[in-house]
C-alpha positions as CSV (number, residue, x, y, z in Angstrom):
1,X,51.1,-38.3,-39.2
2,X,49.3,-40.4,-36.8
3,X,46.0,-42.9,-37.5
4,X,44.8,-44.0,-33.8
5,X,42.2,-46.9,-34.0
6,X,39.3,-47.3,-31.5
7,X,36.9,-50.7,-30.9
8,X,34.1,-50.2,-28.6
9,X,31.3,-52.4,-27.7
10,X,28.2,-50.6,-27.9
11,X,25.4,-51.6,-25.8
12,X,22.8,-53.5,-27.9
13,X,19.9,-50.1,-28.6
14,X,22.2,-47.5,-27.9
15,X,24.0,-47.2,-31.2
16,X,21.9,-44.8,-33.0
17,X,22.4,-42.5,-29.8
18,X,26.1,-43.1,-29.6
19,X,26.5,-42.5,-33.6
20,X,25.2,-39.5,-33.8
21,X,27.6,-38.5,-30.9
22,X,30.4,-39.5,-32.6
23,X,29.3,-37.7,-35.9
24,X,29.1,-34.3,-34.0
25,X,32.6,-35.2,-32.5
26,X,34.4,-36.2,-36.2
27,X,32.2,-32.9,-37.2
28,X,33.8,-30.5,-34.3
29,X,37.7,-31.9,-34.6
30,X,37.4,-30.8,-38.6
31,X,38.3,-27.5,-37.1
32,X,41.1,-28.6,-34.8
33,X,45.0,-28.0,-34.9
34,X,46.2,-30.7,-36.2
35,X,43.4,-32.8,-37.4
36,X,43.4,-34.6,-40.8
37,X,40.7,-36.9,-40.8
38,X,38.2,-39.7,-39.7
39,X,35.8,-42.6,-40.6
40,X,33.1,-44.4,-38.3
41,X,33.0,-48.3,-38.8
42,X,30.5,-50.6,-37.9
43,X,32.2,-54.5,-38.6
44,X,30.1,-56.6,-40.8
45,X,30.3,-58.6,-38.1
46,X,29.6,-56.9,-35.4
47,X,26.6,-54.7,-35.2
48,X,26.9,-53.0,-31.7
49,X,30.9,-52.7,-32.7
50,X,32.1,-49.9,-34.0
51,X,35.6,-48.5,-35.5
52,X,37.0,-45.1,-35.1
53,X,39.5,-44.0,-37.2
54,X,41.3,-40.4,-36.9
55,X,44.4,-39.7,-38.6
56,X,45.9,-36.2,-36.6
57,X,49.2,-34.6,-37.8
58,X,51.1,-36.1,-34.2
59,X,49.9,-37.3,-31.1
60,X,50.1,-34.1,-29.3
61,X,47.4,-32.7,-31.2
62,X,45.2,-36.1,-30.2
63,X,45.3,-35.3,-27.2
64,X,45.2,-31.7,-26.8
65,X,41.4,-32.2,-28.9
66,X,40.8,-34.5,-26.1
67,X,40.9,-31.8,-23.5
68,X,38.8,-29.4,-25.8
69,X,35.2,-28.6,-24.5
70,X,33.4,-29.8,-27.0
71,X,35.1,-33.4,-26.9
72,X,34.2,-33.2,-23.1
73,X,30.7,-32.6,-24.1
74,X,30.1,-36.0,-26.6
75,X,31.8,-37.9,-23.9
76,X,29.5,-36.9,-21.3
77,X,26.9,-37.7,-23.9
78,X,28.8,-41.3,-24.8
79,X,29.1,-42.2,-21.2
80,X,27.0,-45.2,-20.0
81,X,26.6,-46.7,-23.9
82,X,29.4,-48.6,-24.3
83,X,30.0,-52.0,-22.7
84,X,33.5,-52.2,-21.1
85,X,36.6,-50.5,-22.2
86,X,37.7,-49.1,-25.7
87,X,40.7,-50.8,-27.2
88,X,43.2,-48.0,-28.6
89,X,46.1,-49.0,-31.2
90,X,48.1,-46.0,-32.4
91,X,49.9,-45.8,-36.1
92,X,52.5,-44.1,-38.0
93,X,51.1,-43.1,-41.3
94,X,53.3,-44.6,-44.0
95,X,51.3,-43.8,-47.3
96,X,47.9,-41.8,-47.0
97,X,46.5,-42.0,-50.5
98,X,42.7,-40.2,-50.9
99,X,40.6,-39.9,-53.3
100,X,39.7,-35.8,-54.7
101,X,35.8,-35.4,-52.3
C-alpha cells in the first residue's frame, strides 16, 4: 500500500467551500479500484491549512482516480481556492492498524 500526503494553503474564507469539495472527493474514491482510505486535517496551527491523507493499494491506482470524471469535477470546483502549490510526499505503508468503524 501507498499513503500520499497533501498540504495546501487555503485562501483565508474559502475553506468551508473547499471542504466540502474534498468531502465529495474522499466520498466518490470509496468506490474506486484500489482505494483504501482517507482523512481531512486542518493543523492546530494552521487554520486555512489543510492535510490530505489517502492510503490507495499502489500508485497506479492514485493516479488512474486522478483521471476519473468525478475527480475532474471537485478540481474544477477547488480551482482558484488555494494559495500556491500543494506539497505531495508519497509513503510505503509499513503497519496500517484501524480501529473496527
Amino acid at each position: 500500500m501507498m499513503t500520499v500526503i497533501t498540504e495546501v494553503t487555503l485562501r483565508r474564507g474559502s475553506e468551508p467551500e473547499w471542504d466540502a469539495a474534498m468531502r465529495d472527493r474522499l466520498g466518490a474514491a470509496r468506490g474506486r479500484s484500489g482505494w483504501v482510505g482517507g482523512q481531512l486535517l486542518i493543523p492546530l496551527d494552521g487554520q486555512n491549512t489543510r492535510v490530505v491523507v489517502g492510503t490507495w493499494q499502489s500508485r497506479a491506482d492514485w493516479q488512474a482516480w486522478h483521471e476519473d470524471e468525478a475527480f475532474a469535477e471537485t478540481r474544477t470546483r477547488m480551482e482558484g481556492l488555494q494559495e500556491g502549490d500543494s506539497a505531495l510526499t508519497w509513503h510505503e505503508v509499513v503497519v496500517d492498524s484501524r480501529g473496527e468503524t
